[in-house]
SEKOLDO-81964 format. One record per residue (C-alpha): residue number from 1; residue in one letter; x, y, z. Coordinates in steps of 0.5 Angstrom, whole numbers, plus 500, padded with zeros to 3 digits. Layout:
residues N
[site NUM, "a", [X, Y, Z]]
...
//
This chain:
residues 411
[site 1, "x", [691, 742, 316]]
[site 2, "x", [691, 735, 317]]
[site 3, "x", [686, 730, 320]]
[site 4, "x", [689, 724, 324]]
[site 5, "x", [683, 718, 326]]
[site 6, "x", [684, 716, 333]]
[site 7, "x", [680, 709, 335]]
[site 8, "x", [675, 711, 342]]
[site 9, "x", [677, 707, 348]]
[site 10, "x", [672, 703, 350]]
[site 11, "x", [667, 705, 355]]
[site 12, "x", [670, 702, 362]]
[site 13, "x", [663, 702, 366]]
[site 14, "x", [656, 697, 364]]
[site 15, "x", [650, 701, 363]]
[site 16, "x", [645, 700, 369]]
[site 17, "x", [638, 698, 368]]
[site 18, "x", [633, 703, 369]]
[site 19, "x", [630, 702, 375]]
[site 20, "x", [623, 705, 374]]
[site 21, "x", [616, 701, 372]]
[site 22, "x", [614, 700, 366]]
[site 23, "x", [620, 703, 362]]
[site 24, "x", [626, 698, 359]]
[site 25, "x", [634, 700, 359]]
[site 26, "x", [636, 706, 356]]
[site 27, "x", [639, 706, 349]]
[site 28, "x", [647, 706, 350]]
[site 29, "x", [650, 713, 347]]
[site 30, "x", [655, 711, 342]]
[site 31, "x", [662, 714, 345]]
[site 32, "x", [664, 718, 338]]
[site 33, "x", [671, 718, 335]]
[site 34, "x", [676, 721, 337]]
[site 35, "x", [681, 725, 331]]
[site 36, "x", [686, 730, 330]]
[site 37, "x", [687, 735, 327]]
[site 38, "x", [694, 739, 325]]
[site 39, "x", [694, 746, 324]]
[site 40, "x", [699, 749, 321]]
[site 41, "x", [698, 756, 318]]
[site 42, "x", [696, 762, 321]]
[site 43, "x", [689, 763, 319]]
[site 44, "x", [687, 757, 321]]
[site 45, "x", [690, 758, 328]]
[site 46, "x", [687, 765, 328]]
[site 47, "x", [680, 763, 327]]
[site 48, "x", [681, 758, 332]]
[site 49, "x", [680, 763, 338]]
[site 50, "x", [672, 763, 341]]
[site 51, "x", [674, 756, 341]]
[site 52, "x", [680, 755, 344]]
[site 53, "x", [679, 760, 349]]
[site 54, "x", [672, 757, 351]]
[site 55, "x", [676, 751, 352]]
[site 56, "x", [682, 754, 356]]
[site 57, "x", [675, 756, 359]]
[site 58, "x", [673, 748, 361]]
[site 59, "x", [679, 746, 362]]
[site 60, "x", [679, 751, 369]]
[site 61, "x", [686, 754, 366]]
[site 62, "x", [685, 759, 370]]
[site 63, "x", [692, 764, 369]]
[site 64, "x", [692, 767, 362]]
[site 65, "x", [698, 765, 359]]
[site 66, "x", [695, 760, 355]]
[site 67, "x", [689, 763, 352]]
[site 68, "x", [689, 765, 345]]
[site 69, "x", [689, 772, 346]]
[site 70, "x", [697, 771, 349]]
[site 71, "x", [700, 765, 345]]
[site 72, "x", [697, 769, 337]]
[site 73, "x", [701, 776, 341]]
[site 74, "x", [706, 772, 342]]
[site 75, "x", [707, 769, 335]]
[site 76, "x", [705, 776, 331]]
[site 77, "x", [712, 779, 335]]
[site 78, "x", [717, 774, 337]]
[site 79, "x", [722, 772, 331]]
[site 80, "x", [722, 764, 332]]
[site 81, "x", [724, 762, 325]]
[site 82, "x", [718, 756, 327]]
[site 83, "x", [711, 754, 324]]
[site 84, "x", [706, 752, 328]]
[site 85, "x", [704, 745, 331]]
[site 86, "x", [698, 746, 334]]
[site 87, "x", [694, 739, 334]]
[site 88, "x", [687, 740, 335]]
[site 89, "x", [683, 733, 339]]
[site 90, "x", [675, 733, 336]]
[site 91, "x", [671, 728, 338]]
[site 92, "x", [666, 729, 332]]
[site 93, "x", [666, 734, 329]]
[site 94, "x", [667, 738, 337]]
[site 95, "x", [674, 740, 339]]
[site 96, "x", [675, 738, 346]]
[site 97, "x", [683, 739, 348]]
[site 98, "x", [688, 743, 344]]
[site 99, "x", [697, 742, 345]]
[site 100, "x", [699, 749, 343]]
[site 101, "x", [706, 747, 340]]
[site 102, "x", [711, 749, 334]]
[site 103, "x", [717, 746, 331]]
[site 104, "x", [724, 750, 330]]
[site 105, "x", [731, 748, 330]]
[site 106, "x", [735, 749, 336]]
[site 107, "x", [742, 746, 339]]
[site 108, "x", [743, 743, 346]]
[site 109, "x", [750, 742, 348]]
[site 110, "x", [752, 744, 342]]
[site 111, "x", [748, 740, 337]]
[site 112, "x", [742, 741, 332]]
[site 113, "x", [736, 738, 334]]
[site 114, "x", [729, 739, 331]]
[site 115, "x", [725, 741, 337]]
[site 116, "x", [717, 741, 338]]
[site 117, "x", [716, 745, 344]]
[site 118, "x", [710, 749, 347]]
[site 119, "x", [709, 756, 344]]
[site 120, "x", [713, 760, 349]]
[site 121, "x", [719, 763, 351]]
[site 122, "x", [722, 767, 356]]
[site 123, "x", [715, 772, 358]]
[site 124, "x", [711, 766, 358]]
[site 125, "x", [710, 765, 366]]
[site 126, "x", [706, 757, 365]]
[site 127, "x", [704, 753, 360]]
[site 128, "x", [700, 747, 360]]
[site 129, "x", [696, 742, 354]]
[site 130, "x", [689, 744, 354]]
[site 131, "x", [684, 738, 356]]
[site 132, "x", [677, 739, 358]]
[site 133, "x", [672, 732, 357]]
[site 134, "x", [675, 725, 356]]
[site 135, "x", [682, 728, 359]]
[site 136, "x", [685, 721, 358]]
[site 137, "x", [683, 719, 352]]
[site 138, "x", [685, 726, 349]]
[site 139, "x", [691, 726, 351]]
[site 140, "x", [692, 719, 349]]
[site 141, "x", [690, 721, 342]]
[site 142, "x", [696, 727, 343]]
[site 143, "x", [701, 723, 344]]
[site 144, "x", [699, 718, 338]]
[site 145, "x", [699, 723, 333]]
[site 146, "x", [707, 727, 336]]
[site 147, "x", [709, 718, 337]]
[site 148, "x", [707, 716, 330]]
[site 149, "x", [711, 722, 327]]
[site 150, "x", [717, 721, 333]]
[site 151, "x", [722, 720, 326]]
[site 152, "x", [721, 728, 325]]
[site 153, "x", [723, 731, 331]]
[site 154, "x", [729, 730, 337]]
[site 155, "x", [726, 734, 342]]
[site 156, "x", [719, 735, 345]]
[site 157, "x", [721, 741, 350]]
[site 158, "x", [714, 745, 356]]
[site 159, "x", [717, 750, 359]]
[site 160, "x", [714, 753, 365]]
[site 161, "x", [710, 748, 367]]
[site 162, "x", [707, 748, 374]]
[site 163, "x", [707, 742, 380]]
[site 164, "x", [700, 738, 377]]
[site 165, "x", [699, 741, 371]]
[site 166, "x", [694, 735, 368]]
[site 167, "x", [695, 736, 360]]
[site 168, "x", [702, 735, 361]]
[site 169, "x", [702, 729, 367]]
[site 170, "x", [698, 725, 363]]
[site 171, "x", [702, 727, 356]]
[site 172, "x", [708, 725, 360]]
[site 173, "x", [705, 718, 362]]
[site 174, "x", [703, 716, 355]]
[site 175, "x", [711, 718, 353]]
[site 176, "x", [713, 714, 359]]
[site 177, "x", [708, 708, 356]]
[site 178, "x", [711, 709, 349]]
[site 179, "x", [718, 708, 352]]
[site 180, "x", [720, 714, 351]]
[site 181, "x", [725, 718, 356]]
[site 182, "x", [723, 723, 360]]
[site 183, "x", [726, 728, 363]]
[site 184, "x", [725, 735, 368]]
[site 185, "x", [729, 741, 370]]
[site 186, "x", [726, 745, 376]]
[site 187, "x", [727, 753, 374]]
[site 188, "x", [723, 757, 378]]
[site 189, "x", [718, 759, 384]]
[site 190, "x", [713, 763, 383]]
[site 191, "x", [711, 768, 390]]
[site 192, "x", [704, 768, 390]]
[site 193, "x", [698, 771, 396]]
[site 194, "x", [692, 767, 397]]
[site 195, "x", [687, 772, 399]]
[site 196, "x", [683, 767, 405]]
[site 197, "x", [683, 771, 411]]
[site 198, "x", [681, 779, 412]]
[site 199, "x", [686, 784, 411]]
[site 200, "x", [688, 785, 418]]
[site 201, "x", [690, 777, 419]]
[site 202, "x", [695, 777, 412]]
[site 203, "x", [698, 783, 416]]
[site 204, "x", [699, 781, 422]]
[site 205, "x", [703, 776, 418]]
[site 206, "x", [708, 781, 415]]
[site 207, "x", [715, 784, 419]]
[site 208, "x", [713, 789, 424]]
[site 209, "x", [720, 792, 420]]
[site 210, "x", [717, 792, 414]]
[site 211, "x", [710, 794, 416]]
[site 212, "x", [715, 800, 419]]
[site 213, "x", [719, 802, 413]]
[site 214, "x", [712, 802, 409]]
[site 215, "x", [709, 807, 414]]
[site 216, "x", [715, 812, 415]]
[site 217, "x", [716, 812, 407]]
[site 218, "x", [708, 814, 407]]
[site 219, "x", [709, 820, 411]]
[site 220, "x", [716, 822, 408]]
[site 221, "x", [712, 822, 400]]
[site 222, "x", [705, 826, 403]]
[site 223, "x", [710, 831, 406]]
[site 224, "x", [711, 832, 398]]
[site 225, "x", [705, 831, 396]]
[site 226, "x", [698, 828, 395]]
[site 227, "x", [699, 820, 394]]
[site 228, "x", [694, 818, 389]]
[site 229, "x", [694, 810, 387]]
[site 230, "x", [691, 811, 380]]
[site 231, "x", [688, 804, 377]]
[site 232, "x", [687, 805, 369]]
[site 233, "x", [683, 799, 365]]
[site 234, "x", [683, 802, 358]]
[site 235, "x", [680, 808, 354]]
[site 236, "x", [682, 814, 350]]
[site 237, "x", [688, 815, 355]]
[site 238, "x", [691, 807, 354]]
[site 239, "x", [697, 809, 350]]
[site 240, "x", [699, 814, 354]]
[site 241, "x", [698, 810, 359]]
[site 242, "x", [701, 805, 357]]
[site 243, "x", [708, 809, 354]]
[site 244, "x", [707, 812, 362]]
[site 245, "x", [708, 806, 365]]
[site 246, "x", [714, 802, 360]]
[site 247, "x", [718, 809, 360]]
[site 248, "x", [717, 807, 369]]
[site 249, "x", [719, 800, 368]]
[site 250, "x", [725, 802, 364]]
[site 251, "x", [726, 807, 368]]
[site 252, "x", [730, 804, 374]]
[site 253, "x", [736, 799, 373]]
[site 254, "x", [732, 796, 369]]
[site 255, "x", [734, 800, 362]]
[site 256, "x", [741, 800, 364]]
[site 257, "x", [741, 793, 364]]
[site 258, "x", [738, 791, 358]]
[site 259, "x", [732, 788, 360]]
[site 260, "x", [726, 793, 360]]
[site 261, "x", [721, 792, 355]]
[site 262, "x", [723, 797, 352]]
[site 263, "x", [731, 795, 350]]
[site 264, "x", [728, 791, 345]]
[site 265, "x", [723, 792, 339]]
[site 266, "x", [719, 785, 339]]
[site 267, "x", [719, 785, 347]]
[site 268, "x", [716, 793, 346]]
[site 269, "x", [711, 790, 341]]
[site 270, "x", [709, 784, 343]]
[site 271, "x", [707, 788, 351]]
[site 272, "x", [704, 794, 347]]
[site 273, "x", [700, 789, 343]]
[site 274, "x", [698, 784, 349]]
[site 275, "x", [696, 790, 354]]
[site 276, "x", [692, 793, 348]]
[site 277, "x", [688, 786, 347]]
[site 278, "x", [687, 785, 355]]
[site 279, "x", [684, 792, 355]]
[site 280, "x", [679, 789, 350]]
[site 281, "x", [678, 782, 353]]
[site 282, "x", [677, 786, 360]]
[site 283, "x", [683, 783, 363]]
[site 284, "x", [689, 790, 363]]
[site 285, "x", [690, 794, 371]]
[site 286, "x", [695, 798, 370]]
[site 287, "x", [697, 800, 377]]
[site 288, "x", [700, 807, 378]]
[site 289, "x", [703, 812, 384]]
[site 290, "x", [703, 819, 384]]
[site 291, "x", [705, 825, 388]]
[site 292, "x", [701, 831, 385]]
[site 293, "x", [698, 828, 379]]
[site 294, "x", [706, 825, 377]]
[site 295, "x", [706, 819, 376]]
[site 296, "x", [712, 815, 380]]
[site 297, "x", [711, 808, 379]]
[site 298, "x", [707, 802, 376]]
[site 299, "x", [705, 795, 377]]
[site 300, "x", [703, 792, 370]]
[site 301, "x", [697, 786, 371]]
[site 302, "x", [693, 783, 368]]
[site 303, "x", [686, 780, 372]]
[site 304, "x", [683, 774, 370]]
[site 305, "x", [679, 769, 373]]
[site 306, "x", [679, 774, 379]]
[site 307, "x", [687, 773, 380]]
[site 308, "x", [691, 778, 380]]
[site 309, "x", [698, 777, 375]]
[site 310, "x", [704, 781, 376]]
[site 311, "x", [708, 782, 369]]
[site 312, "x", [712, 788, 370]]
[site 313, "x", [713, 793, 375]]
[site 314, "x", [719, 799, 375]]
[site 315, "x", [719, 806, 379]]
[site 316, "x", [723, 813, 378]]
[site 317, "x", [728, 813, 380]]
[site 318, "x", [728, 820, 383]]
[site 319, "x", [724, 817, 388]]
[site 320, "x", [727, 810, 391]]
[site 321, "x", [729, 814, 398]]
[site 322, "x", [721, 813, 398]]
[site 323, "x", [721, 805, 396]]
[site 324, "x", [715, 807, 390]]
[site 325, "x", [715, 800, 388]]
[site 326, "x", [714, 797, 395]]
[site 327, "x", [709, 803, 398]]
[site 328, "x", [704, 802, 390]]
[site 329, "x", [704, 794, 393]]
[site 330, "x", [701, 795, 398]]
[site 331, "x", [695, 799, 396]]
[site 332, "x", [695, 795, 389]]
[site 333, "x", [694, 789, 395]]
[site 334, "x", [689, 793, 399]]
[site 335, "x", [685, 794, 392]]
[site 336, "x", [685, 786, 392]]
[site 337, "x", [683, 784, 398]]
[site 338, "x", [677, 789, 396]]
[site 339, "x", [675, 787, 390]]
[site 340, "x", [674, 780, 394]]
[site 341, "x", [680, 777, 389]]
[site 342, "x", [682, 769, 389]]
[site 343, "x", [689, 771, 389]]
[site 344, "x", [694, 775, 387]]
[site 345, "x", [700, 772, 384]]
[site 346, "x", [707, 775, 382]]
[site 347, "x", [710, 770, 378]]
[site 348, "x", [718, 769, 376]]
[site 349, "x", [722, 768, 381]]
[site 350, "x", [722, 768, 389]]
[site 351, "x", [726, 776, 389]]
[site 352, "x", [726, 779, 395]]
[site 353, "x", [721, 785, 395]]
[site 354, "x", [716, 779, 393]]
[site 355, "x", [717, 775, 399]]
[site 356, "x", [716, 781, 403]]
[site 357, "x", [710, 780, 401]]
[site 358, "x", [708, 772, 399]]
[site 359, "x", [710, 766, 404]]
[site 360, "x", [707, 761, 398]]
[site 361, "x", [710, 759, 392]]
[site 362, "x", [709, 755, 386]]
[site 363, "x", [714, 751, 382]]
[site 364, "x", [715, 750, 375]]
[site 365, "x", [719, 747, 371]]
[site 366, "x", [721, 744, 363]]
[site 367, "x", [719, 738, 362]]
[site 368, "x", [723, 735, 356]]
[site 369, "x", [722, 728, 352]]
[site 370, "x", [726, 726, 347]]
[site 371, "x", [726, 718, 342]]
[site 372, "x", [729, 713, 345]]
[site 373, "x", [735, 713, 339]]
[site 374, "x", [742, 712, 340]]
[site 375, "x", [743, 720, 338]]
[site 376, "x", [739, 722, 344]]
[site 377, "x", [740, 717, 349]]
[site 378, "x", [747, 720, 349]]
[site 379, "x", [744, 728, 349]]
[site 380, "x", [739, 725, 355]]
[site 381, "x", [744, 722, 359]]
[site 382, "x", [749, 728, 359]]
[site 383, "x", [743, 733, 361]]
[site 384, "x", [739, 729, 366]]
[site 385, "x", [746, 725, 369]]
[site 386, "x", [753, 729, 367]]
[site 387, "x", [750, 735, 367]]
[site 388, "x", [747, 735, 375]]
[site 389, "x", [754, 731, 377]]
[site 390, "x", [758, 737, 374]]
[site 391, "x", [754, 743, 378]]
[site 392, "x", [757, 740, 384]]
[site 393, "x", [764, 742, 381]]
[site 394, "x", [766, 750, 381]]
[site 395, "x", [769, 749, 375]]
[site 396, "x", [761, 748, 372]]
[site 397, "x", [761, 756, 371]]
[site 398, "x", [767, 755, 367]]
[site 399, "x", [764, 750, 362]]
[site 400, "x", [757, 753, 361]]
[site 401, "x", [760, 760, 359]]
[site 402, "x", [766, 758, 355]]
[site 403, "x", [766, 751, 353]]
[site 404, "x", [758, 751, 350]]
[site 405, "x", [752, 752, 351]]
[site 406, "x", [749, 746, 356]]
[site 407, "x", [742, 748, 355]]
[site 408, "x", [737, 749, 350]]
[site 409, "x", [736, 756, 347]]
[site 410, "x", [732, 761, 350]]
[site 411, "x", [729, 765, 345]]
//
């Protein structure tokens, strides 16, 4: 772990006198320095995690993508080949905001560049730099650190970053400042229900078609069997429950296609782990339908600061006449209106069973920063300027695929 000192900013408001009789002026605070620390070994990261969440906590990140419990999950059972790069903003002897980064090797257009990036990849819905007070400064004192080291890496890489998200705005800004180039690439939106009106006005809102095949696929499974929705949080059950639901979301064309959790070993791993820790943090609903006691589709989520995140869904295929999937939604819905939620949020993209559902949705994107070099100014105009230019063209498809890769890795 090294400490880097970073000067404090000085205080933009003059102290007012105190207005009560026989008492003179307050004594000034003194605004503490601010440093900060780089962590780089796995101990050091893994002791971090009552502050770190406690400031996620502040910072009002409200989604769990960012808390210590994912990112320690994620760098147990992913192959990265990276170390970490986490850079921790004190002031005093107190932390106050976290940059959750590492650094690998990766390639874009072909060529090998040295990458500081967020610590995320493909399973990772949002991500974001972790500021609480004095956000300005903070962030400035990040950017000093990352600028000051700039001869050690060609790209800083965020990934999934949501309209608004503070820590990296102001990252950006000082980047900017710094005379770095900036670029950005929209890469999906995210469906999502805010829960602001009762029950029956969000329905009305809903396609009298799809309210009609819901009730029709309803009757048609109660003619089975007993419909049951079936909610499990933890227990002496979990890992039955938990190899229950990765068999259903595997189940459907899921398998077949290769991008169930369970076609790869690491995504298996870092679930099981990640659904085992949300248990233990209160956070794991694992949504079931059953007929008869059997259970024929799942929604896994997580609950965190009373919204509701759709990680993972799947369904016996045995069953599709029945829409499962669309029928557990439903009654997963109904639960969260219950329960009083905030929202419930379906990530990803904007799939059309989701937006049977959610009218509103939540862009992300990359951000990518890059030194100002010779090197990297010509990869910077290719990604942000040739790059757009090609897609308008038929032949782009041909080019990504058979020529190189126009993009930096997805690992």
């Amino acid at each position: 772990m090294q400490t880097a000192a970073i000067s404090p900013v000085e205080e933009q408001e003059s102290v007012q006198p105190h207005e009560r009789i026989g008492t003179g002026p307050p004594e000034e605070v003194p605004v503490k320095e601010l440093s900060v620390d780089v962590v780089r070994d796995y101990e050091s990261f893994v002791a971090l995690k009552s502050v770190w969440n406690r400031l996620v906590t502040e910072a009002g990140i409200d989604h769990p993508f960012i808390r210590h419990e994912w990112v320690r999950t994620w760098w147990e059972c992913f192959e990265h080949h990276g170390t970490l790069h986490i850079l921790v903003v004190r002031e005093g002897s107190e932390p106050i905001a976290i940059a959750p980064l590492m650094f690998d090797h990766g390639r874009l257009f072909g060529c090998p560049v040295r990458r500081l990036r967020g610590i995320a990849n493909v399973y990772t819905e949002r991500f974001d730099i972790i500021l609480t007070r004095r956000a300005e400064e903070a962030s400035r004192a990040i950017w000093q650190c990352l600028a000051a080291d700039a001869s050690t890496w060609d790209l800083l890489e965020l990934r999934q970053i949501p309209n608004g998200a503070r820590g990296v705005e102001h990252l950006r800004f000082w980047a900017f400042e710094s005379n770095f180039l900036l670029g950005q690439w929209h890469s999906s939106d995210g469906p999502f229900i805010p829960i602001d009106r009762p029950w029956e006005a969000y329905a009305k809102t809903l396609s009298k078609k799809h309210l009609s095949n819901l009730r029709g696929r309803t009757k048609g499974l109660n003619r089975i069997g007993e419909v049951q929705h079936e909610i499990v949080t933890g227990g002496e059950q979990l890992k039955r429950a938990l190899d229950e639901a990765f068999l259903l979301e595997a189940a459907a064309w899921k398998g077949k296609a290769g991008t169930a959790i369970m076609n790869r070993g690491d995504r298996l791993a870092f679930y099981r782990t990640l659904l085992t820790r949300a248990s233990e943090a209160g956070w794991l609903q694992l949504h079931f339908l059953a007929v008869s006691g059997k259970r024929i589709a799942v929604q896994i989520t997580l609950l965190v600061q009373n919204k509701l995140y759709i990680l993972k869904s799947g369904y016996d295929p045995h069953f599709a006449p029945f829409a499962p999937s669309l029928l557990l939604c439903e009654l997963m819905l109904r639960d969260a209106w219950k329960r009083g939620l905030a929202e419930v949020d379906f990530l990803g993209n904007s799939e059309r069973w989701k937006l049977e559902w959610a009218h509103e949705s939540r862009p992300h994107s990359w951000i990518f920063i890059f030194p100002n070099r010779p090197p990297l100014r010509l990869l910077h105009r290719l990604k942000f300027s040739v790059l757009p230019r090609l897609q308008k063209y038929a032949a782009y498809r041909f080019l990504r695929s058979g020529i190189c890769g126009l993009k930096v890795n997805e690992d």
